[in-house]
C-alpha positions as CSV (number, residue, x, y, z in Angstrom):
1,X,9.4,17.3,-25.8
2,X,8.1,19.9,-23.6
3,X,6.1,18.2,-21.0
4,X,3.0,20.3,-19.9
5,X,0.9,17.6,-17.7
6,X,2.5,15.3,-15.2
7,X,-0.5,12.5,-14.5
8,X,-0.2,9.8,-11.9
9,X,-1.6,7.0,-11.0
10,X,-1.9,6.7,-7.3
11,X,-2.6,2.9,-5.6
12,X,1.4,1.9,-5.2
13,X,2.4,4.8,-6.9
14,X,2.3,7.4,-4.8
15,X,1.0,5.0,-1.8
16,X,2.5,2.1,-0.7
17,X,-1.1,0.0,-0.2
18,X,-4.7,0.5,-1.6
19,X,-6.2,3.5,-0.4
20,X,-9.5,1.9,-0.8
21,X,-8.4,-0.8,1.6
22,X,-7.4,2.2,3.7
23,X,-10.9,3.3,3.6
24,X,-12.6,0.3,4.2
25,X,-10.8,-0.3,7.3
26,X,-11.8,2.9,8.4
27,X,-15.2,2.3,7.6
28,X,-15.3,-0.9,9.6
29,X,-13.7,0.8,12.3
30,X,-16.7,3.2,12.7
31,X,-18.7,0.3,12.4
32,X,-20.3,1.6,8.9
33,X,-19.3,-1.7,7.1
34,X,-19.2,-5.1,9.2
35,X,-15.8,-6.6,9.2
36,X,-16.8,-10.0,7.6
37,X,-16.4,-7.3,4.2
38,X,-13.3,-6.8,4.4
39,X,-12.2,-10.7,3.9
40,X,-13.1,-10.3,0.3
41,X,-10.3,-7.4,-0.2
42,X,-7.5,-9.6,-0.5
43,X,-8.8,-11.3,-3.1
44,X,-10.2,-8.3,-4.8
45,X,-6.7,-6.7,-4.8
46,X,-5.1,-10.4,-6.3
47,X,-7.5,-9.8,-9.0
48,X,-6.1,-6.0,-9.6
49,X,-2.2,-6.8,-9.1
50,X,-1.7,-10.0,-10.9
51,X,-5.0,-10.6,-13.1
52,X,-7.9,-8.9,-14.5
53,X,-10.0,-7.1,-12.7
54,X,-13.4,-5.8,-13.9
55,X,-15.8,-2.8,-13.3
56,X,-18.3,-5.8,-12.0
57,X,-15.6,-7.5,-9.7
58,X,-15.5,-4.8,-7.4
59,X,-19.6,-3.2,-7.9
60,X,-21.1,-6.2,-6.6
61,X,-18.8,-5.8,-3.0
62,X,-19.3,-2.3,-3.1
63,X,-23.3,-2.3,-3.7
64,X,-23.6,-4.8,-0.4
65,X,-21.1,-2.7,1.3
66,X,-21.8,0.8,0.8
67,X,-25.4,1.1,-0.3
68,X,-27.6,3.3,2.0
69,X,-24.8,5.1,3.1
70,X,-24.9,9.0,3.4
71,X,-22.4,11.2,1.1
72,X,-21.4,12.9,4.5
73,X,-20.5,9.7,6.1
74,X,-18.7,8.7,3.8
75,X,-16.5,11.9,3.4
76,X,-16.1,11.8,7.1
77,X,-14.3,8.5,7.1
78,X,-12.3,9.5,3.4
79,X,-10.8,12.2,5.9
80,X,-10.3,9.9,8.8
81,X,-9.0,7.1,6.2
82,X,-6.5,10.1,4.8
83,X,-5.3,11.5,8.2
84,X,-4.7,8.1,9.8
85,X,-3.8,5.3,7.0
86,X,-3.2,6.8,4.0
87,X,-1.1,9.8,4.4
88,X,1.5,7.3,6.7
89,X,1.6,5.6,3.6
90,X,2.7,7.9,0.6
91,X,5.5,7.3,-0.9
92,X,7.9,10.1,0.6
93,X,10.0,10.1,-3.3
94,X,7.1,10.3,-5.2
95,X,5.1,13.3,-2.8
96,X,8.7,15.1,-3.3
97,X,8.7,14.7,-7.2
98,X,5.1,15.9,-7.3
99,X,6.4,19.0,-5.5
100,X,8.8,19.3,-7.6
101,X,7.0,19.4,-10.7
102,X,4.8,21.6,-9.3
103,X,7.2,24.1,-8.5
104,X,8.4,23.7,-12.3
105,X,5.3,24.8,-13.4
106,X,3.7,21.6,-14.4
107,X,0.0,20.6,-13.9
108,X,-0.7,17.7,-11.9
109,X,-3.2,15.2,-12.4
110,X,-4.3,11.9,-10.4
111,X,-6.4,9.7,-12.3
112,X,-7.2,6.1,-10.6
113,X,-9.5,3.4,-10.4
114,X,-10.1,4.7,-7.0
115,X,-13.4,6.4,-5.7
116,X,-13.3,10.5,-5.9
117,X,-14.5,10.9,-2.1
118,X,-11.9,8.4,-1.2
119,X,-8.4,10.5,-3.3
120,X,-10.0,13.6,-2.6
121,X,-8.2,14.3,0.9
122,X,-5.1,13.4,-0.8
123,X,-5.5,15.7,-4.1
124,X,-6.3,18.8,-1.7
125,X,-3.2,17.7,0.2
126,X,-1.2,17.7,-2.9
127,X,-2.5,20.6,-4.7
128,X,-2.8,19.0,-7.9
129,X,-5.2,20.7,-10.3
130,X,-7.2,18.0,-11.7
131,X,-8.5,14.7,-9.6
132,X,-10.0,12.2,-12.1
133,X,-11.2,9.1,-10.3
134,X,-14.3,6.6,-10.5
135,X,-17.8,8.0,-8.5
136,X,-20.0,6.0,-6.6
137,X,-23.7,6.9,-7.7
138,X,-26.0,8.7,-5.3
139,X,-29.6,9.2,-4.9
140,X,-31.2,11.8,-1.9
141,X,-27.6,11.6,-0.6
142,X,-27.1,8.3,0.1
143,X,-25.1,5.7,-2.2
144,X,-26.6,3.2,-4.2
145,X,-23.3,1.0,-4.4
146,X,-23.4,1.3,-8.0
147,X,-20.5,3.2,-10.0
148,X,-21.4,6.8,-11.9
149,X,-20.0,5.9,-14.8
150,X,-17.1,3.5,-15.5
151,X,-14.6,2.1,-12.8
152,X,-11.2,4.2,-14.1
153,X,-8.9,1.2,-15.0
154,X,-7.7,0.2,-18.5
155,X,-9.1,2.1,-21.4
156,X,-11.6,3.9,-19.4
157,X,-9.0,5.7,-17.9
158,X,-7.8,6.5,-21.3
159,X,-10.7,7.7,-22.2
160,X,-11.2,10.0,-19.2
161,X,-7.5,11.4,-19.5
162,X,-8.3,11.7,-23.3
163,X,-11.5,13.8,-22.9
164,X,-9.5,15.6,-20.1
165,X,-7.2,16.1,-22.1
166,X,-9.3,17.3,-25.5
167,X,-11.5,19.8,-23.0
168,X,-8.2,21.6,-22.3
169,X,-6.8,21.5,-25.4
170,X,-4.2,19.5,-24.1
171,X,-2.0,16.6,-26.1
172,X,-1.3,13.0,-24.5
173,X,1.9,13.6,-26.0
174,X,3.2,16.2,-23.9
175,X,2.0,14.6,-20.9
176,X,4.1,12.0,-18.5
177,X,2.4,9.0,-16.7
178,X,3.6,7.6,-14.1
179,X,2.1,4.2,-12.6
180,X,2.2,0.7,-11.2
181,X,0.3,-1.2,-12.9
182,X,0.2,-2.9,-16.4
183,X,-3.5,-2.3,-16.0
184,X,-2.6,1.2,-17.0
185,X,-0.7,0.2,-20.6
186,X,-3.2,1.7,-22.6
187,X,-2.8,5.7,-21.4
188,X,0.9,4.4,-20.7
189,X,1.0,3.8,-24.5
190,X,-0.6,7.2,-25.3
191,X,1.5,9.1,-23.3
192,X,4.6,11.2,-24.6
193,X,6.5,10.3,-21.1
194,X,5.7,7.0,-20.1
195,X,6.8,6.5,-16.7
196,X,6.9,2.6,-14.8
197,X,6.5,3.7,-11.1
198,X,7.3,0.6,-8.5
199,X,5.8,-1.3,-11.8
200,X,4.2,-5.1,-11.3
201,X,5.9,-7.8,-12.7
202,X,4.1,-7.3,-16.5
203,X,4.5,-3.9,-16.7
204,X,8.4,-3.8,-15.7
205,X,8.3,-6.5,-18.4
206,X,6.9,-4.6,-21.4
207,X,8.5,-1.3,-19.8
208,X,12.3,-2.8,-20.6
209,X,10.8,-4.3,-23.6
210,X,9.4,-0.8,-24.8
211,X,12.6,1.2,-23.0
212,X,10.7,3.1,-20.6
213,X,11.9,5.0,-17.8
214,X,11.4,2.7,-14.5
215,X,11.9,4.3,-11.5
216,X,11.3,2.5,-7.4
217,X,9.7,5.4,-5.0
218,X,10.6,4.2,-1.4
């Protein structure tokens, strides 16, 4: 198989932590959300690692965190978050196999439950061609709290890869996928190269059932 789309995942696959956490501890350094918000992140990322986590889960934080907040504030701390926190954190492996592919002619996508302005710094950095991420909804420039469209995790990521994908004429089947989480079986499923990347404990599970490729990023 001729492999014509390398697509990764990016929360503890190409970074060690959450980037969103990343961002939120910005935010609260600047003072934009008040501390007391960030006690309900551990729990939040519990509910992503080991259980299942839903679109409303993580909206109903956001919404009392983030409404009222300017789109320019926001992308000032995603840079601040990126510069300080998250680009210490990337996995050194994984930024080198990106490269890599790259230079092999490949084209790169991130898609992740994470919020666009948040990645963004990171998919510049990167060079890959196409980010595909959830969007925080925004009305005379400032942020509801409320997704545009649906949170990127499960089978709505498949479906965004797959209309990515179909726009660009594109098959899953000639494209890799590297990620964490088991949250991620469905596109892993679709995809021609399945990849487990520093995989939870359900997805190296159904990864040596299923004989995919596992490989541990330092």
């Amino acid at each position: 198989m001729t492999e014509s789309v390398a697509i990764f995942d990016v929360d503890h696959t190409l970074t060690r932590r959450s980037t969103g956490w990343h961002f939120a501890v910005a935010a609260a350094r600047r003072g934009a959300v008040p501390l007391r918000r960030l006690v309900a992140i551990p729990r939040f990322y519990l509910s992503y690692r080991y259980g299942r986590m839903e679109a409303g889960d993580l909206e109903d934080d956001s919404r009392a965190a983030l409404a009222g907040l300017s789109r320019a504030l926001l992308d000032s701390i995603a840079e601040e978050a990126f510069e300080s926190r998250i680009l210490p954190d990337l996995r050194p492996e994984a930024v080198e196999l990106v490269a890599s592919l790259k230079r092999e002619g490949r084209r790169i996508v991130l898609a992740t439950s994470s919020f666009d302005l948040v990645v963004r710094p990171l998919a510049e950095r990167l060079g890959v061609d196409t980010l595909l991420a959830s969007a925080l909804e925004f009305k005379d420039g400032l942020t509801t709290g409320r997704f545009e469209g649906p949170l990127l995790l499960g089978e709505a990521k498949l479906a965004a890869v797959g209309i990515f994908a179909a726009r660009e004429g594109i098959a899953l089947g000639d494209c890799s996928f590297y990620s964490d989480s088991h949250h991620d079986l469905p596109l892993l499923r679709a995809a021609g190269r399945p990849v487990a990347a520093n995989p939870d404990r359900r997805l190296a599970r159904e990864a040596r059932a299923r004989g995919w490729e596992i490989r541990d990023f330092a």
